[in-house]
N, CA, C and O atoms as CSV, one atom per row, in Angstrom:
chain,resi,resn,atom,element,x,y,z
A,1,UNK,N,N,-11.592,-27.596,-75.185
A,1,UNK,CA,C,-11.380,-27.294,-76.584
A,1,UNK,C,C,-10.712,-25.922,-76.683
A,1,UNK,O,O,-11.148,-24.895,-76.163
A,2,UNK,N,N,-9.613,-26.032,-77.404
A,2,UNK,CA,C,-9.282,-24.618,-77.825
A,2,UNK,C,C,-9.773,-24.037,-79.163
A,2,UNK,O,O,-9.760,-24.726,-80.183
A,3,UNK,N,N,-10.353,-22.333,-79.146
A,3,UNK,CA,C,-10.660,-21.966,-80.555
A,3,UNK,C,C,-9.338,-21.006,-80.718
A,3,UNK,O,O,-8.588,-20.538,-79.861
A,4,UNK,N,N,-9.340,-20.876,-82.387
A,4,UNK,CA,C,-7.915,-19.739,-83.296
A,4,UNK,C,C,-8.678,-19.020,-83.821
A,4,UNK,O,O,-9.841,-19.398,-83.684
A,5,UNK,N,N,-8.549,-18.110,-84.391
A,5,UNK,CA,C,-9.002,-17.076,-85.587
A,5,UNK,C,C,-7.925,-17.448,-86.372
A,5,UNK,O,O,-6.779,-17.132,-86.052
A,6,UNK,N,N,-8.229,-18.215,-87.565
A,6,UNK,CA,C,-7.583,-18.751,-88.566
A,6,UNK,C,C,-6.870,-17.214,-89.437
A,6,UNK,O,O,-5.739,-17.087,-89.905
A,7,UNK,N,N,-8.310,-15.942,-89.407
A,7,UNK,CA,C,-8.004,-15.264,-90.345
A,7,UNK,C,C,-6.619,-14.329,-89.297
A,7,UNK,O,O,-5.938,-13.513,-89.919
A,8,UNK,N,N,-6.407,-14.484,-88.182
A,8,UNK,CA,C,-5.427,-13.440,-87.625
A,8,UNK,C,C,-4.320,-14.310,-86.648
A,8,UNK,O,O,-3.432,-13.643,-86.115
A,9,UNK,N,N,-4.360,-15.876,-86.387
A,9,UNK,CA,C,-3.663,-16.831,-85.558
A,9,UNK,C,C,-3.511,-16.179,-84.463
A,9,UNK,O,O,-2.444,-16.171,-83.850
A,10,UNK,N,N,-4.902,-15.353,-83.965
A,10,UNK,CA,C,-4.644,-15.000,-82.688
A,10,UNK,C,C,-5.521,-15.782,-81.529
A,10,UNK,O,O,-6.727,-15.815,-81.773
A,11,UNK,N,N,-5.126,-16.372,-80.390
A,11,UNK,CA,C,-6.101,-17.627,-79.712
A,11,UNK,C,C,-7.252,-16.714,-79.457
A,11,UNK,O,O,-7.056,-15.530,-79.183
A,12,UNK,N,N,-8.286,-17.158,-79.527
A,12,UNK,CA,C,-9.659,-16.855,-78.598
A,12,UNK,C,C,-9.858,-17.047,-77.429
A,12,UNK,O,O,-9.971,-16.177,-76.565
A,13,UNK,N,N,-9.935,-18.499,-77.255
A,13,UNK,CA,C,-10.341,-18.847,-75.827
A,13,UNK,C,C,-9.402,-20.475,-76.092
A,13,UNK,O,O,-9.182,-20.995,-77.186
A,14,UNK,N,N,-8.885,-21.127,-74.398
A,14,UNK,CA,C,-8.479,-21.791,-74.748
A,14,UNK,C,C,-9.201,-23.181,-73.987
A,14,UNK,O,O,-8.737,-24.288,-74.260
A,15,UNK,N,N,-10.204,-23.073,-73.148
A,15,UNK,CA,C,-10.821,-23.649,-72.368
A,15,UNK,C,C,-12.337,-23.497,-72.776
A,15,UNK,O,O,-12.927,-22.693,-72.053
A,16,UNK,N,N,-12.856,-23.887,-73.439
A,16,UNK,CA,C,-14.130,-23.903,-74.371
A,16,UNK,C,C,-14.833,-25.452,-73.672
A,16,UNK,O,O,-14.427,-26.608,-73.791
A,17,UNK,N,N,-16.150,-24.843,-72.852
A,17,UNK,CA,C,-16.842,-26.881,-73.033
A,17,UNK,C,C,-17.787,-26.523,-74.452
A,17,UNK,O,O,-17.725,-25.515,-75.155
A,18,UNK,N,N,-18.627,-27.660,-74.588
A,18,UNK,CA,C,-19.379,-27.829,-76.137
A,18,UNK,C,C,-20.699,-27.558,-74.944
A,18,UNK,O,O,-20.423,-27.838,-73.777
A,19,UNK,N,N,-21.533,-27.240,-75.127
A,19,UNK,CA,C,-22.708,-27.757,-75.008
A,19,UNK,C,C,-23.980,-28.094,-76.354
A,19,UNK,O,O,-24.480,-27.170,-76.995
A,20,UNK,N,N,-24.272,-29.299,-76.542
A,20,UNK,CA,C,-24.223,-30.445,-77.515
A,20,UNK,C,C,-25.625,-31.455,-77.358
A,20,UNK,O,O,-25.943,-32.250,-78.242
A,21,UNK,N,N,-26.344,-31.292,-76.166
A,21,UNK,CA,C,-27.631,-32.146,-75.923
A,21,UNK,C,C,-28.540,-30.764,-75.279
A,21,UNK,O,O,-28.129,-29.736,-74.740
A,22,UNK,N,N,-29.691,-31.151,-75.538
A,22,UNK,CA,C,-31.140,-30.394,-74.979
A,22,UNK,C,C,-30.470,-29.701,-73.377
A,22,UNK,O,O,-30.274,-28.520,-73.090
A,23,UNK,N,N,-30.251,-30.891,-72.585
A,23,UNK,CA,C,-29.886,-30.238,-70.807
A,23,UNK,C,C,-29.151,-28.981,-70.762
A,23,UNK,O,O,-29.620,-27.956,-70.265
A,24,UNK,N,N,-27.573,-29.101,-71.478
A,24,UNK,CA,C,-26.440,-28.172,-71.499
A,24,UNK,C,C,-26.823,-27.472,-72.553
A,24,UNK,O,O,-25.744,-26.939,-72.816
A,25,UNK,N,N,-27.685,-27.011,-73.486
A,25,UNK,CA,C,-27.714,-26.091,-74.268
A,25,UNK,C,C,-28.980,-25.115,-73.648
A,25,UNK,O,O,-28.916,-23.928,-73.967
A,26,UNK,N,N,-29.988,-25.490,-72.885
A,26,UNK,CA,C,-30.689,-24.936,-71.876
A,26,UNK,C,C,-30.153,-24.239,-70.504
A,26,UNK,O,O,-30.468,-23.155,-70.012
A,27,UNK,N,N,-29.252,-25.211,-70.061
A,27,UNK,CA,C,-28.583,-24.399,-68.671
A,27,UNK,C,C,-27.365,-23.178,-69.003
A,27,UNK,O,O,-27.158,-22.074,-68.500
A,28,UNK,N,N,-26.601,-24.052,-70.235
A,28,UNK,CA,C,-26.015,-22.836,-70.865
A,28,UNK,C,C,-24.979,-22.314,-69.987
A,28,UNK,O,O,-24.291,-23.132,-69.377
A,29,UNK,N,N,-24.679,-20.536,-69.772
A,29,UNK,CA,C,-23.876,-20.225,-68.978
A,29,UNK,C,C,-24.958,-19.684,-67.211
A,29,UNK,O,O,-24.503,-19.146,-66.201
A,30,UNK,N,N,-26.188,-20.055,-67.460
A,30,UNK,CA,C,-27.008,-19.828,-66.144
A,30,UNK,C,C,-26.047,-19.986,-64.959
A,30,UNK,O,O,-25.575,-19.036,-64.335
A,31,UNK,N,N,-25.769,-21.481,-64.673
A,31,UNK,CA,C,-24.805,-21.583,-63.307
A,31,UNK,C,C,-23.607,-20.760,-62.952
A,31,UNK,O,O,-22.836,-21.038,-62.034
A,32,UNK,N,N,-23.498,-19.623,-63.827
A,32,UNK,CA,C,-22.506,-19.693,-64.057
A,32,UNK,C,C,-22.416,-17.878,-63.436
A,32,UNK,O,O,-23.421,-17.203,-63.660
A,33,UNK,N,N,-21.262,-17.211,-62.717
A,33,UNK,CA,C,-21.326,-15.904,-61.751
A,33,UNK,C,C,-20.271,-15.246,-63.223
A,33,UNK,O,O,-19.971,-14.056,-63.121
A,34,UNK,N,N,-19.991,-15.651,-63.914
A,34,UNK,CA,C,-18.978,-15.143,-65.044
A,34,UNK,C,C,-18.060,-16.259,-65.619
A,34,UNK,O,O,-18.008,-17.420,-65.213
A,35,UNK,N,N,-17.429,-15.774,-66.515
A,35,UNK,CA,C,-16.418,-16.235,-67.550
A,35,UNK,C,C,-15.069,-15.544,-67.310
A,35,UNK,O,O,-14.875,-14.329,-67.355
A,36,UNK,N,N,-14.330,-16.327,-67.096
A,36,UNK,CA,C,-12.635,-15.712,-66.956
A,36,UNK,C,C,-12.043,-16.067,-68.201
A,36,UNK,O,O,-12.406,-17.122,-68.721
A,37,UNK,N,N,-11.083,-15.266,-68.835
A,37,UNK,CA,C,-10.447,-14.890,-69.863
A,37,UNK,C,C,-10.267,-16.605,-70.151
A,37,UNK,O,O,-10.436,-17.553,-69.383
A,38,UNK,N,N,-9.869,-16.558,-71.540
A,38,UNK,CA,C,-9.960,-17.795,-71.815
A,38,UNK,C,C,-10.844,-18.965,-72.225
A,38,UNK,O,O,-10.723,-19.906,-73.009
A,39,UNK,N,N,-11.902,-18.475,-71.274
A,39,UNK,CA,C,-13.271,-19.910,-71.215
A,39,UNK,C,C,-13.943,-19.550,-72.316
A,39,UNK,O,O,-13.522,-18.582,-72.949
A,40,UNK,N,N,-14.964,-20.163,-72.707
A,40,UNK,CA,C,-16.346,-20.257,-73.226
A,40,UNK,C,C,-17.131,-21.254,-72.944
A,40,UNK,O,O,-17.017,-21.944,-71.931
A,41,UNK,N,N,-18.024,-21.409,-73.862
A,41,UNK,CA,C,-18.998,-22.173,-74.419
A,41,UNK,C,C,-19.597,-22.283,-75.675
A,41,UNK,O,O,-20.182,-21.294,-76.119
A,42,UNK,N,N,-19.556,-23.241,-76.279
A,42,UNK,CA,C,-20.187,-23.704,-77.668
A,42,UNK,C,C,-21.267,-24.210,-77.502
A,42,UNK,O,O,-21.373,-25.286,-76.915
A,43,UNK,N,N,-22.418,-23.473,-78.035
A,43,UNK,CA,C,-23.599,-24.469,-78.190
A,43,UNK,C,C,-23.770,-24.804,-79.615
A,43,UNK,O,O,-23.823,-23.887,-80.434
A,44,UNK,N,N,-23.866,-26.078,-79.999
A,44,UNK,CA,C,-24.178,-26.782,-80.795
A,44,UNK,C,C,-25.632,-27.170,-80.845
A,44,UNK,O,O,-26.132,-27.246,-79.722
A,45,UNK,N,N,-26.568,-27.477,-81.999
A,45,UNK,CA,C,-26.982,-26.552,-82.579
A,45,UNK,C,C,-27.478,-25.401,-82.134
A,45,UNK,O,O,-27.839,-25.550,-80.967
A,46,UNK,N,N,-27.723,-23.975,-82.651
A,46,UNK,CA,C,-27.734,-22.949,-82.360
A,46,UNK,C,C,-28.116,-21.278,-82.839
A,46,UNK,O,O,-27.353,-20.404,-82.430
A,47,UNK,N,N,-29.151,-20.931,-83.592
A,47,UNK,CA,C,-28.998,-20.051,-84.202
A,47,UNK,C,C,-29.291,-18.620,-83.127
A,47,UNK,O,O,-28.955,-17.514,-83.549
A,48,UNK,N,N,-29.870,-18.739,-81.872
A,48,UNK,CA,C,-30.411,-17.814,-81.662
A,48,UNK,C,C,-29.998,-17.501,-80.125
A,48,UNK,O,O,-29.680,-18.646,-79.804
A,49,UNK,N,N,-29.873,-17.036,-79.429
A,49,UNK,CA,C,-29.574,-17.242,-77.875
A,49,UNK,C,C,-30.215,-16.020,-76.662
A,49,UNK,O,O,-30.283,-14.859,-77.064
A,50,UNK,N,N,-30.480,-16.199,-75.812
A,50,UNK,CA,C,-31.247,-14.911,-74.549
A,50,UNK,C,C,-30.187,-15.003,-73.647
A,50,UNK,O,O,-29.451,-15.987,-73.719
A,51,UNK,N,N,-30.009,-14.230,-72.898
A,51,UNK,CA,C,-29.622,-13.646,-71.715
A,51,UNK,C,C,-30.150,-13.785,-70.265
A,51,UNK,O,O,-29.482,-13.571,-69.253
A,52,UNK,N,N,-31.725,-14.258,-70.323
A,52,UNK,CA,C,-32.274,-14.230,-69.358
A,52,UNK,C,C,-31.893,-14.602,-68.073
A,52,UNK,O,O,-31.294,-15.678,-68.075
A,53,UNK,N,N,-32.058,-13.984,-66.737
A,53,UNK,CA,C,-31.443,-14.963,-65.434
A,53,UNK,C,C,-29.585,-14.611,-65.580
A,53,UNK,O,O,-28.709,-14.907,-64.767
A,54,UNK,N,N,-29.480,-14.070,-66.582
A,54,UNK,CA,C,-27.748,-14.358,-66.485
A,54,UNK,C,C,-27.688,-13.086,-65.745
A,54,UNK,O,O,-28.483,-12.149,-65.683
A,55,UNK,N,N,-26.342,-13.332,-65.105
A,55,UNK,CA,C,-25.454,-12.649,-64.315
A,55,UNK,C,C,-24.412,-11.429,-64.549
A,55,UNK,O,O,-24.016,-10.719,-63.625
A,56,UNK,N,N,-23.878,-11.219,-66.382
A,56,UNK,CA,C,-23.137,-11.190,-66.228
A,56,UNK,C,C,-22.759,-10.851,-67.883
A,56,UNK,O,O,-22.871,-11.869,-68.567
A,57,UNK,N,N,-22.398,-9.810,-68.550
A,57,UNK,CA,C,-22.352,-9.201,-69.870
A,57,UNK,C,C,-21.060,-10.447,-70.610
A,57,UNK,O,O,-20.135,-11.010,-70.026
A,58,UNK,N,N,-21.495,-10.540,-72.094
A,58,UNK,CA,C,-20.467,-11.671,-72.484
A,58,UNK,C,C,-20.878,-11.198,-73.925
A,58,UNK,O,O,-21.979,-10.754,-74.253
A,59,UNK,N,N,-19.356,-11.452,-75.019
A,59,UNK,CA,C,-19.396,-11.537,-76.098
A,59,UNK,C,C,-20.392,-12.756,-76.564
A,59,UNK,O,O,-20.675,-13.651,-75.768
A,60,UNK,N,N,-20.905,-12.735,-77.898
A,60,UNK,CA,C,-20.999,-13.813,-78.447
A,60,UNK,C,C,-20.851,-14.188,-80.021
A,60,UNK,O,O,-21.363,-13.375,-80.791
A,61,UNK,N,N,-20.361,-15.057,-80.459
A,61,UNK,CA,C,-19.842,-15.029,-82.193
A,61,UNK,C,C,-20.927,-16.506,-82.653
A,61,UNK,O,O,-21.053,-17.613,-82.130
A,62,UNK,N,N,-21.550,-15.879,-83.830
A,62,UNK,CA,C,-22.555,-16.985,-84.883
A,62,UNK,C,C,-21.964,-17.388,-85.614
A,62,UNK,O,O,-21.473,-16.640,-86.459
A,63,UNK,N,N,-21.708,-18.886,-85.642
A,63,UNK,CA,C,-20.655,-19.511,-86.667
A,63,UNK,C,C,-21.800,-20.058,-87.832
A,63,UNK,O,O,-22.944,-19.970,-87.386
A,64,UNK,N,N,-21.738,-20.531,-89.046
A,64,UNK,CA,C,-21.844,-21.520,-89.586
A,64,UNK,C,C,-21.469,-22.827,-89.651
A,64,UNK,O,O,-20.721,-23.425,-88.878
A,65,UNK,N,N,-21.935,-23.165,-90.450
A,65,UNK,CA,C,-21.356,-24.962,-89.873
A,65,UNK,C,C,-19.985,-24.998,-90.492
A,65,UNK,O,O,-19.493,-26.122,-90.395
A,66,UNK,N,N,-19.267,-24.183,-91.054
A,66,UNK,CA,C,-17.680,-24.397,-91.819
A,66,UNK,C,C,-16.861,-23.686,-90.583
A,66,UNK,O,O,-15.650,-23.837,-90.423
A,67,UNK,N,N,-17.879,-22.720,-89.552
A,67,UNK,CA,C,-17.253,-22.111,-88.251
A,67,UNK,C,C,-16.979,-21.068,-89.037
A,67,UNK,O,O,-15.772,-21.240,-89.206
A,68,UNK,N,N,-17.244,-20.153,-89.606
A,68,UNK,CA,C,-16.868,-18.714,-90.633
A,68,UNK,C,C,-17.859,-17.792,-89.255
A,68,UNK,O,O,-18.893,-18.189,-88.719
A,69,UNK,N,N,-17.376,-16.970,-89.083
A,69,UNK,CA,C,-18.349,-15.825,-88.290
A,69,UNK,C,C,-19.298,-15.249,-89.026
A,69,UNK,O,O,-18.979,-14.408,-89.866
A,70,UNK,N,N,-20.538,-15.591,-88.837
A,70,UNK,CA,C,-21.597,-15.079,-89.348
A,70,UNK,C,C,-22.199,-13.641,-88.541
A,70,UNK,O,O,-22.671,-12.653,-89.103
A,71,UNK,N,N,-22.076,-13.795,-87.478
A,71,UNK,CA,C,-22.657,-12.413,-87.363
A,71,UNK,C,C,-22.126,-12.064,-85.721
A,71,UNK,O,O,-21.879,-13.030,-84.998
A,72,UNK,N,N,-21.939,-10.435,-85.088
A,72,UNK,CA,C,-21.100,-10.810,-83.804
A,72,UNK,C,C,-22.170,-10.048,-82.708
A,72,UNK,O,O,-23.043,-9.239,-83.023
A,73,UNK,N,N,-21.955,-10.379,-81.775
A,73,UNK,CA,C,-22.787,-9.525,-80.316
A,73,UNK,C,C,-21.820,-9.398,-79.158
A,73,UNK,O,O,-21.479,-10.322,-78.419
A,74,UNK,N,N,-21.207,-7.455,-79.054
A,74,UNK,CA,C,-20.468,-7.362,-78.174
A,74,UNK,C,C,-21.252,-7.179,-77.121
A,74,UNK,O,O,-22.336,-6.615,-77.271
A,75,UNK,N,N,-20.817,-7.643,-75.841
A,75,UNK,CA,C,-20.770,-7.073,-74.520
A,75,UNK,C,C,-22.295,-7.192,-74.035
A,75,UNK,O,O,-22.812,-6.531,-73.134
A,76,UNK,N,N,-22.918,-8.204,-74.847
A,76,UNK,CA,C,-24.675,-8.293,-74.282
A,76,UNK,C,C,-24.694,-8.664,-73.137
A,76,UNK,O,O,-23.905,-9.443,-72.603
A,77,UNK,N,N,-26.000,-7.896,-72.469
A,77,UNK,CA,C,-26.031,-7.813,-71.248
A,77,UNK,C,C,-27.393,-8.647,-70.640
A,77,UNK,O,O,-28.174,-9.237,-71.386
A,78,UNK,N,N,-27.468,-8.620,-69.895
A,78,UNK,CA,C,-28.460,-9.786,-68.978
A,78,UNK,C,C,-29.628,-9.501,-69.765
A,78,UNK,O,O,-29.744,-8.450,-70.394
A,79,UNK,N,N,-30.428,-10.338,-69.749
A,79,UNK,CA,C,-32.023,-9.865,-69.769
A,79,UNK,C,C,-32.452,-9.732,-71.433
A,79,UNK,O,O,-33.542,-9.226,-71.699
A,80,UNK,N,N,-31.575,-10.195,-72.510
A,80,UNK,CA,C,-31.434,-9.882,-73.967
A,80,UNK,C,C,-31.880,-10.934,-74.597
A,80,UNK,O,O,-31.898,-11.980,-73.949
A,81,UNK,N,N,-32.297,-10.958,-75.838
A,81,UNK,CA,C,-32.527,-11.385,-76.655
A,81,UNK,C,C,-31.965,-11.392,-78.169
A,81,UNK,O,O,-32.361,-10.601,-79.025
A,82,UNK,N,N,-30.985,-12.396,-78.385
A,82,UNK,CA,C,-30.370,-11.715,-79.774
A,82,UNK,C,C,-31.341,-12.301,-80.850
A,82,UNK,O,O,-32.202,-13.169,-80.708
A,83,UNK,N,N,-31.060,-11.759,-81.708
A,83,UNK,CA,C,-31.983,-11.884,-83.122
A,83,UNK,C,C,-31.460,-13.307,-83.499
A,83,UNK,O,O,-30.519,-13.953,-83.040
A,84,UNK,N,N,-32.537,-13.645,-84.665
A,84,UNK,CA,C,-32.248,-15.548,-84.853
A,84,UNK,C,C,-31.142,-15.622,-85.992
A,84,UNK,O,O,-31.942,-15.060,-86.740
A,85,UNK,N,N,-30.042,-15.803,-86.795
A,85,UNK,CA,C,-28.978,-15.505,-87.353
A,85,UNK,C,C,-29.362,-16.923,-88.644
A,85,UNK,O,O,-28.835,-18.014,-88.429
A,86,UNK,N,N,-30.178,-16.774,-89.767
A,86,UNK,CA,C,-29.965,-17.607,-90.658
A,86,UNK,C,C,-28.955,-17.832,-91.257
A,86,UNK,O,O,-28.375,-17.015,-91.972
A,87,UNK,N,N,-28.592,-19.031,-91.033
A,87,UNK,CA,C,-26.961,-19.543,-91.708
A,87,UNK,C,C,-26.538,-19.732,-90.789
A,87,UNK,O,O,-25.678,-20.604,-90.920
A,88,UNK,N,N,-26.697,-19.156,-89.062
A,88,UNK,CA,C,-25.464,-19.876,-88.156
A,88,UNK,C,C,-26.197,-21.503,-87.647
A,88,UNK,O,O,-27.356,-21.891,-87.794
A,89,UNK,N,N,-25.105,-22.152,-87.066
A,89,UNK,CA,C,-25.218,-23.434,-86.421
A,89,UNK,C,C,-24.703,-23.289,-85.578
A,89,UNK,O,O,-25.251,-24.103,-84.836
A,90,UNK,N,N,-23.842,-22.744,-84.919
A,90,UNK,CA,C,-23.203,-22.787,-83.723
A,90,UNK,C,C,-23.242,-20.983,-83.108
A,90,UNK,O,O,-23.562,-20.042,-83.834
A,91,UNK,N,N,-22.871,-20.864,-81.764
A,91,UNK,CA,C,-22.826,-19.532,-81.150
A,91,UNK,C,C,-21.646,-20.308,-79.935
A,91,UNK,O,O,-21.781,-21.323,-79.253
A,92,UNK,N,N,-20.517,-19.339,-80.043
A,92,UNK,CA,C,-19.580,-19.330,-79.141
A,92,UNK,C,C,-19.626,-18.102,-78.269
A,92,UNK,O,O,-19.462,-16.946,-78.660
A,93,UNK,N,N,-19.836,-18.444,-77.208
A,93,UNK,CA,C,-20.416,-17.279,-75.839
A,93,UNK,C,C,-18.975,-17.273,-75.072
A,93,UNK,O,O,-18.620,-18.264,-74.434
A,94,UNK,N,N,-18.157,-16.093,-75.168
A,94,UNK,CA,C,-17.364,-15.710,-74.732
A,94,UNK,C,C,-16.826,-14.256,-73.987
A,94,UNK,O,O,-17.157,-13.193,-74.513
A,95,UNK,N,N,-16.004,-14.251,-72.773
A,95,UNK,CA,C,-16.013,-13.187,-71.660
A,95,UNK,C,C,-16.356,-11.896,-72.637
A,95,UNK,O,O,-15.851,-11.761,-73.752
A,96,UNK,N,N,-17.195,-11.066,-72.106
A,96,UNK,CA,C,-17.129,-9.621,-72.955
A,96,UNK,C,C,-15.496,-9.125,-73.060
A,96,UNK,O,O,-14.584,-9.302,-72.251
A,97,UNK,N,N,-15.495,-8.610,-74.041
A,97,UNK,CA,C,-14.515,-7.934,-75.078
A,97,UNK,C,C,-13.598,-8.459,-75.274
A,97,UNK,O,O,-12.517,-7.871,-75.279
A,98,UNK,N,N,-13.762,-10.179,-75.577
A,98,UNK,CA,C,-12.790,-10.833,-76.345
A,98,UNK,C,C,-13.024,-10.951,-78.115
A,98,UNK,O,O,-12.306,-11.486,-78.959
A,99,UNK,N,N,-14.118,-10.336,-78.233
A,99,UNK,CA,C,-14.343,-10.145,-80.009
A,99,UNK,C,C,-12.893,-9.086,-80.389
A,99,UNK,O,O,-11.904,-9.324,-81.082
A,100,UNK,N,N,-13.219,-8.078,-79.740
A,100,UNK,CA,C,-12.182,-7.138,-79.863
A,100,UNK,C,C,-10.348,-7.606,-79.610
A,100,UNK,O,O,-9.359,-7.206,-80.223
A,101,UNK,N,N,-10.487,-8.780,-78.240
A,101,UNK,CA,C,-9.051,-8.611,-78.049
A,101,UNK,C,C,-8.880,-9.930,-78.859
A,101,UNK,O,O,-7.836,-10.568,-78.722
A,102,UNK,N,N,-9.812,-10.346,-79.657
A,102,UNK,CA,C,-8.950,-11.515,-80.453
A,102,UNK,C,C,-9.366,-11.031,-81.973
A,102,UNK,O,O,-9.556,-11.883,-82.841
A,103,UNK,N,N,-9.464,-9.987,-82.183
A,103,UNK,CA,C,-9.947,-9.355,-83.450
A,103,UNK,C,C,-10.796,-9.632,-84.441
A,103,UNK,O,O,-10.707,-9.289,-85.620
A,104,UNK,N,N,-11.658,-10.294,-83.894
A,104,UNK,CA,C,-12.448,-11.087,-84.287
A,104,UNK,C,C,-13.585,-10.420,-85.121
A,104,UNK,O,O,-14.280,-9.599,-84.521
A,105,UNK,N,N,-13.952,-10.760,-86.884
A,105,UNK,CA,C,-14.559,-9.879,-87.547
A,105,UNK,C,C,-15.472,-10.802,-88.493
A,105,UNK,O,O,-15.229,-12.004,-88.597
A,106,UNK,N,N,-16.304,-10.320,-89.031
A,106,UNK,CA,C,-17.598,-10.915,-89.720
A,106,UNK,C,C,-16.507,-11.556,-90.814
A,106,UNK,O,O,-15.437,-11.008,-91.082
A,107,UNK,N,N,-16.863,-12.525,-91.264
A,107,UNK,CA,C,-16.264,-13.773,-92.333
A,107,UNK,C,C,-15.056,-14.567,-91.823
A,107,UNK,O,O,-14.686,-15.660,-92.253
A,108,UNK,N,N,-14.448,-13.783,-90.747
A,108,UNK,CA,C,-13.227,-15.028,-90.151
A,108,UNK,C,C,-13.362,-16.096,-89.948
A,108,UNK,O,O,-14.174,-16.321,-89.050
A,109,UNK,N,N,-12.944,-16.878,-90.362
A,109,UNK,CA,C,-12.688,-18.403,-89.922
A,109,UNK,C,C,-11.698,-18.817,-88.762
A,109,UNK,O,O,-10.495,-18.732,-88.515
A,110,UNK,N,N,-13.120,-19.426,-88.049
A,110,UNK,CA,C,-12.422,-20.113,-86.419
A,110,UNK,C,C,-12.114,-21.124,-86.792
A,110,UNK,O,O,-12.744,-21.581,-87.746
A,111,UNK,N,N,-10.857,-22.021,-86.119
A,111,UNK,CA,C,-10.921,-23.582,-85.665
A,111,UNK,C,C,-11.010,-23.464,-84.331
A,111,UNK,O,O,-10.803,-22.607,-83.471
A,112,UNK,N,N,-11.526,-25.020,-84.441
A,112,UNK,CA,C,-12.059,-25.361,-83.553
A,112,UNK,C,C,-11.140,-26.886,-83.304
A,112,UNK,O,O,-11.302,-27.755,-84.161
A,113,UNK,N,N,-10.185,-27.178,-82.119
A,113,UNK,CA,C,-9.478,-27.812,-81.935
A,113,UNK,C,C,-9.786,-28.300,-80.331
A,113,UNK,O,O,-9.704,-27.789,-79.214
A,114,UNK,N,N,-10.195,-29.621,-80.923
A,114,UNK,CA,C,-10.105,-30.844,-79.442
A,114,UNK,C,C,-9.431,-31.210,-78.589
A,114,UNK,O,O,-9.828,-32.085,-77.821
């Protein structure tokens, strides 16, 4: 999946998987030694997310269900806990400091393209 920032047509990431059932929204980015420019992950449903066991500092953006950025977390680092975000449904977990290099700001609207 590729995501846009509708509000700036600048790409985010262009290699996005969903994670979408109980298994992949639990394992998450665990397996995982990092994120190279480009990638993510979507978890579907989603308001809240930890760090625990991870490897490896990563942006993350709280969508609503229209995908509007509800709330952002730069550069969190292993071992975290973000706060629970009423109103988001989704969290797109992406390489640290791609909030910044895709300018990415509270009320923007992402698409989200298959």
């Amino acid at each position: 999946m590729k995501v846009i920032n509708k509000s700036n047509q600048k790409l985010v990431a262009d290699r996005v998987r969903v994670a979408n059932n109980p298994i992949s929204r639990i394992v998450g980015l665990l397996n995982r030694a990092g994120l190279e420019k480009g990638e993510g992950l979507l978890i579907v449903p989603c308001n809240g997310i930890h760090s625990f066991f991870m490897r490896f500092r990563f942006d993350a953006v709280f969508l609503d269900k229209g995908n509007k950025v509800k709330y952002l977390i730069k550069n969190m680092k292993p071992w975290q806990l973000s706060p629970m975000i009423f109103g988001a449904h989704s969290i797109l977990e992406l390489p640290a400091a791609t909030i910044e290099e895709a300018d990415i700001k509270l009320n923007d609207a992402l698409e989200l393209i298959y």
